[in-house]
MMTF fields as JSON, N, C-alpha, C and O atoms, coordinates in Angstrom:
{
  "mmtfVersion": "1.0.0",
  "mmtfProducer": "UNKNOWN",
  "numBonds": 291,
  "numAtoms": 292,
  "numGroups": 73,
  "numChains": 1,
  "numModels": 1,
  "chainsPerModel": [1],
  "groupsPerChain": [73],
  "chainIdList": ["A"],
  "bondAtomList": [4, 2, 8, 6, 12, 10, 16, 14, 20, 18, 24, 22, 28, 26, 32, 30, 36, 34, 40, 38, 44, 42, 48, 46, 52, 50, 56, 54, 60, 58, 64, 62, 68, 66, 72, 70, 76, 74, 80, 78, 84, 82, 88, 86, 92, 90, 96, 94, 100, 98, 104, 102, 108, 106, 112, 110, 116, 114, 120, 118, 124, 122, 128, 126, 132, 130, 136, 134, 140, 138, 144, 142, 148, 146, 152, 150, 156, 154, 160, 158, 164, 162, 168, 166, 172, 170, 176, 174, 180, 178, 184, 182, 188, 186, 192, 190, 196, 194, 200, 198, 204, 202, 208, 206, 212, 210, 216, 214, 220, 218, 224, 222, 228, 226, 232, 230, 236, 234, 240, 238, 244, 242, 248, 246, 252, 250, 256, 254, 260, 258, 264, 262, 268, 266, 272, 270, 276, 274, 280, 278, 284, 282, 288, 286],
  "bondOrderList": [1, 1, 1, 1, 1, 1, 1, 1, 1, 1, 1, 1, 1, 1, 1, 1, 1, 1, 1, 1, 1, 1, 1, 1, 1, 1, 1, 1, 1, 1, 1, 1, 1, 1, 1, 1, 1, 1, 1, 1, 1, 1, 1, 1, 1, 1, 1, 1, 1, 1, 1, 1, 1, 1, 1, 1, 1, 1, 1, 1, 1, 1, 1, 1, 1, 1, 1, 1, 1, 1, 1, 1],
  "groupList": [{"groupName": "UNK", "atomNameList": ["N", "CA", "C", "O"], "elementList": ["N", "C", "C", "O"], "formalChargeList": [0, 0, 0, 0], "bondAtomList": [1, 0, 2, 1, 3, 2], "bondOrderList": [1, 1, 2], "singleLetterCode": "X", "chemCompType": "L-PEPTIDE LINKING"}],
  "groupTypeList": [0, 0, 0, 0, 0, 0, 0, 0, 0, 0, 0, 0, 0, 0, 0, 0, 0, 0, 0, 0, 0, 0, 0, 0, 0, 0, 0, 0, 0, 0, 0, 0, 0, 0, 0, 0, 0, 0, 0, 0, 0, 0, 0, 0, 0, 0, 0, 0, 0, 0, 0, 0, 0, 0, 0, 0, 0, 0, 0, 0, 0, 0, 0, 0, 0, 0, 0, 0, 0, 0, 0, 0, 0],
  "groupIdList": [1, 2, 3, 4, 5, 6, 7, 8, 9, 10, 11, 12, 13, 14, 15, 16, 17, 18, 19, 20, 21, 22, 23, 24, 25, 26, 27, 28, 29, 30, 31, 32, 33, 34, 35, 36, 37, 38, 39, 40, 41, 42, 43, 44, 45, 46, 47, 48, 49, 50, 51, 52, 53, 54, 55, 56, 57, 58, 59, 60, 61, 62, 63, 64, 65, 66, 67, 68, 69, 70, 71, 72, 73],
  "secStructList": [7, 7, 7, 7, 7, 7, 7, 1, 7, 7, 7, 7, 1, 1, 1, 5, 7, 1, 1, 1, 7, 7, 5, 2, 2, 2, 2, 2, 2, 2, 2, 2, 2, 2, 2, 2, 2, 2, 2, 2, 2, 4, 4, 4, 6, 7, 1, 7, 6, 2, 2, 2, 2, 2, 2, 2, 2, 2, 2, 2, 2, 2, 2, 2, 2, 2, 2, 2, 2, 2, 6, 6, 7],
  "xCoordList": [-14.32, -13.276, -12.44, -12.224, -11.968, -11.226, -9.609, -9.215, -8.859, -7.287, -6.961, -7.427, -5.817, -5.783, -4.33, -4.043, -3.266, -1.917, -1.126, -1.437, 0.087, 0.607, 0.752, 0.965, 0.613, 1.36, 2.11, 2.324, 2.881, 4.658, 4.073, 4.855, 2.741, 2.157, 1.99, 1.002, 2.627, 2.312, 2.017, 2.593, 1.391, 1.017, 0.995, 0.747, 1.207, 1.219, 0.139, -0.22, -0.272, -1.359, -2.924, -3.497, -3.468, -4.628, -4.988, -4.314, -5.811, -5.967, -5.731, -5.308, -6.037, -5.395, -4.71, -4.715, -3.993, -2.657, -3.722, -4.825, -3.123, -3.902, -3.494, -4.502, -2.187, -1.915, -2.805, -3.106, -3.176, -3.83, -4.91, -5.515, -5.043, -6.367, -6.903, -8.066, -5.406, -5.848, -5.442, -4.931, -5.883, -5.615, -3.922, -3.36, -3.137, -1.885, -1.584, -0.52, -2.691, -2.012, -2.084, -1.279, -3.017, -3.002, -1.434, -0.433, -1.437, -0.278, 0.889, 1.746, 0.718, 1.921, 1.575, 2.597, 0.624, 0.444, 1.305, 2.208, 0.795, 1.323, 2.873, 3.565, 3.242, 4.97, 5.182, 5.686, 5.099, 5.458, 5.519, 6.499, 4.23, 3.853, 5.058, 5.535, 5.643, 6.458, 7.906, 8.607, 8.347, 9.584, 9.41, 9.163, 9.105, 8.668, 9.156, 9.951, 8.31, 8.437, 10.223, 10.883, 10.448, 11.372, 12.9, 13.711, 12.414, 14.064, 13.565, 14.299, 12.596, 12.171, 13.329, 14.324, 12.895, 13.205, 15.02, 15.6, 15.702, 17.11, 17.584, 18.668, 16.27, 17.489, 17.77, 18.684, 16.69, 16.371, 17.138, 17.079, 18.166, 18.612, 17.862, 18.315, 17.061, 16.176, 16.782, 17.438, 16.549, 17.041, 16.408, 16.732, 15.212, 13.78, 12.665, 11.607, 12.756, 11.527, 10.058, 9.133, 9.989, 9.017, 8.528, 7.456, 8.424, 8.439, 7.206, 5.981, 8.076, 7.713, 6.496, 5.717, 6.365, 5.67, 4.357, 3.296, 4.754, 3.466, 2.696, 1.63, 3.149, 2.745, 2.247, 1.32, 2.736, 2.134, 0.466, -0.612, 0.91, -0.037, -1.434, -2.527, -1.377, -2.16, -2.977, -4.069, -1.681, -2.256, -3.361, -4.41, -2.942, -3.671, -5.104, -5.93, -5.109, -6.776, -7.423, -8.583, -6.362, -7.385, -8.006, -9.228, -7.206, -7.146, -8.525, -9.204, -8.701, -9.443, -10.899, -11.636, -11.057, -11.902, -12.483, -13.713, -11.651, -12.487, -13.025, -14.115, -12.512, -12.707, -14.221, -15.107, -14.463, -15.75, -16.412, -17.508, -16.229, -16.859, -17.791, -18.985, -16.873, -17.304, -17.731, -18.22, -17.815, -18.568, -20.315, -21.126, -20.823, -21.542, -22.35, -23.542, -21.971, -22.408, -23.11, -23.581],
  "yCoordList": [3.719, 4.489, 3.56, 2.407, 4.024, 3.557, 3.964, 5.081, 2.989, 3.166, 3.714, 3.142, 5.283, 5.084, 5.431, 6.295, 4.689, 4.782, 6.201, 6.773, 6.238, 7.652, 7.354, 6.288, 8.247, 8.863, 9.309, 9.276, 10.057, 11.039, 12.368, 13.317, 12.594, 14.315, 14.762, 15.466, 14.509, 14.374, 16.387, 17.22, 16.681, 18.325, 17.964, 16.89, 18.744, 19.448, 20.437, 20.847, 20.661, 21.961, 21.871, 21.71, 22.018, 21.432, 20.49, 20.744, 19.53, 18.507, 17.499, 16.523, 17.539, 16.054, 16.335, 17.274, 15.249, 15.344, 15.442, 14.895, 16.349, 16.51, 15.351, 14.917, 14.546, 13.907, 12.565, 12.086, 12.026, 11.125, 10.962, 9.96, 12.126, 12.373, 11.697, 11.42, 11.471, 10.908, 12.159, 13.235, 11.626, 12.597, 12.712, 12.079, 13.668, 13.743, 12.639, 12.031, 12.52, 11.413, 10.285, 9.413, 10.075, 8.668, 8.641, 8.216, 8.991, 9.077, 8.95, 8.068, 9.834, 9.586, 8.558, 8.283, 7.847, 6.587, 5.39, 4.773, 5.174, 4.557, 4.376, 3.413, 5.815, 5.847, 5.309, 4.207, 5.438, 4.996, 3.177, 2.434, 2.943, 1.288, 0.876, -0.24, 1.659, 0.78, 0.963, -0.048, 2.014, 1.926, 1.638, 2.765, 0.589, -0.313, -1.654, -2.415, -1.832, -3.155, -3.677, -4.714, -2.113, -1.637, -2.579, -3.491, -1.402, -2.006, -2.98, -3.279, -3.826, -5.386, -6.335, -6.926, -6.248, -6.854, -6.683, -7.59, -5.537, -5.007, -5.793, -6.358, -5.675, -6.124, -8.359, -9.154, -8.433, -10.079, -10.566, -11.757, -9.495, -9.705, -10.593, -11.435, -10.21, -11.122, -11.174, -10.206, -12.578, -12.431, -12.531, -12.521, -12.64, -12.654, -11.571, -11.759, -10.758, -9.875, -9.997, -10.164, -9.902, -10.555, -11.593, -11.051, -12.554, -13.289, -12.757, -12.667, -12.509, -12.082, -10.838, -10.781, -9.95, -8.483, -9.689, -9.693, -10.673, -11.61, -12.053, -11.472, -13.005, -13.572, -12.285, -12.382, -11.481, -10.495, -9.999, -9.911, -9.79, -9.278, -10.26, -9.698, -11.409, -12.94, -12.652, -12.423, -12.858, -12.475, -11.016, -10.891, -10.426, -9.394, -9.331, -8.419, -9.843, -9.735, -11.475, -11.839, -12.016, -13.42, -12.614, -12.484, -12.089, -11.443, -10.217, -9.976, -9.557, -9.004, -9.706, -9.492, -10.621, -11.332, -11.865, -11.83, -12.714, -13.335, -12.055, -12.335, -10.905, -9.91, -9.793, -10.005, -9.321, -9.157, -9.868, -9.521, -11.302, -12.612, -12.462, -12.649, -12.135, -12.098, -10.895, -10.891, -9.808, -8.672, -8.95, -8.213, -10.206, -10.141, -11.159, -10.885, -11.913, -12.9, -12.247, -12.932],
  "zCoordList": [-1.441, -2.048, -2.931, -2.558, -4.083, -5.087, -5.174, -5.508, -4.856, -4.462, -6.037, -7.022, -6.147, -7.103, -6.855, -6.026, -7.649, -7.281, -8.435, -9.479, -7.372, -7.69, -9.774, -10.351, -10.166, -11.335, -11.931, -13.143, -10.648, -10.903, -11.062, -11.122, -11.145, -11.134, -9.34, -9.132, -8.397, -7.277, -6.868, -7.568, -6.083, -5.896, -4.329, -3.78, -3.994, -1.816, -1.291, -0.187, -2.804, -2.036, -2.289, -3.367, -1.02, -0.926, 0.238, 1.236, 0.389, 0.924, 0.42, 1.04, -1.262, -2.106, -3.094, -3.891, -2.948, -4.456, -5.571, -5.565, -6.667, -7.608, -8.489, -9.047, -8.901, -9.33, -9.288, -10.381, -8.316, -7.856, -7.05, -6.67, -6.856, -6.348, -4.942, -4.649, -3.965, -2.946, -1.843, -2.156, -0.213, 0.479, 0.269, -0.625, 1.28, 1.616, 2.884, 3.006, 3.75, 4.45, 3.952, 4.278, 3.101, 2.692, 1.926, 2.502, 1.014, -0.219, 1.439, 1.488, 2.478, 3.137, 4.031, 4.659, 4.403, 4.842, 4.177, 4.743, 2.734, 1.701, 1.694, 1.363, 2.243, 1.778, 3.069, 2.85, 4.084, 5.569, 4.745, 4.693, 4.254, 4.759, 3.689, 3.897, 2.518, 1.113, 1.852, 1.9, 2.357, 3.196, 3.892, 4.322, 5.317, 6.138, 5.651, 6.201, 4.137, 3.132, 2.916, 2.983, 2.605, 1.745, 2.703, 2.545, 3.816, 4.96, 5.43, 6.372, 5.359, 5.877, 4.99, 5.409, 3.911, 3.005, 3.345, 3.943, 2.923, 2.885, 4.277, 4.423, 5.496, 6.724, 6.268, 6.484, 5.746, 5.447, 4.502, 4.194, 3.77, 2.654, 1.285, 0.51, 1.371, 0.523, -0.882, -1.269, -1.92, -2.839, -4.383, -5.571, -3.438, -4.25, -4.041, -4.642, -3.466, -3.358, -3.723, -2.927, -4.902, -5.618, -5.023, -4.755, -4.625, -3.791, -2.844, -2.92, -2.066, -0.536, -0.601, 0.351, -1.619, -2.392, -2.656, -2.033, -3.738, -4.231, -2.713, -2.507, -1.683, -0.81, 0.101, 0.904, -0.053, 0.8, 0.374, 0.962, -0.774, -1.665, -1.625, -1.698, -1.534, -1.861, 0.362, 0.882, 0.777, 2.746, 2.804, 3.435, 2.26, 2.788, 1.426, 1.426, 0.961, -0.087, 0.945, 1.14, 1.293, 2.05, 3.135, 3.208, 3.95, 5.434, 5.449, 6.447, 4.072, 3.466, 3.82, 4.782, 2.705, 2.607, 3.344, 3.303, 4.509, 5.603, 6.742, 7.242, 7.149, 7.262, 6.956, 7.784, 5.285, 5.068, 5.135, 5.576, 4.763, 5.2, 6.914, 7.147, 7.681, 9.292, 9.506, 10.636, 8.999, 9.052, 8.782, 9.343, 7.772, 6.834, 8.202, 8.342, 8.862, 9.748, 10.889, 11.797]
}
């Protein structure tokens, strides 16, 4: 499956947003995991975000990888 991120055309009816063409739980998976991010960050007072969004971003494609790496073994 191919992640495809929201657009601002978001729809409720159905099984998938027509906007983006993903399920509804996913799209509401997604929102759970960015407000999660969201008040992480706000309680840490962070003053860089970016930051912390990049390193996150960099952990989870490694975490990824070795993942498929040890699947393949």
């Amino acid at each position: 499956m191919i992640f495809t991120p929201c657009n601002g055309t978001c729809t409720d009816q159905g099984s998938h947003c027509e906007g983006c063409g993903r399920t509804h739980e996913d799209v509401a998976v997604t929102r759970k995991l960015t407000k999660e991010i969201v008040g992480y960050i706000q309680k840490k007072e962070y003053e860089n975000p970016q930051d912390l969004l990049s390193a996150l971003g960099r952990s989870v494609e490694f975490q990824l990888n070795k993942a498929t790496e040890s699947a393949k073994l």
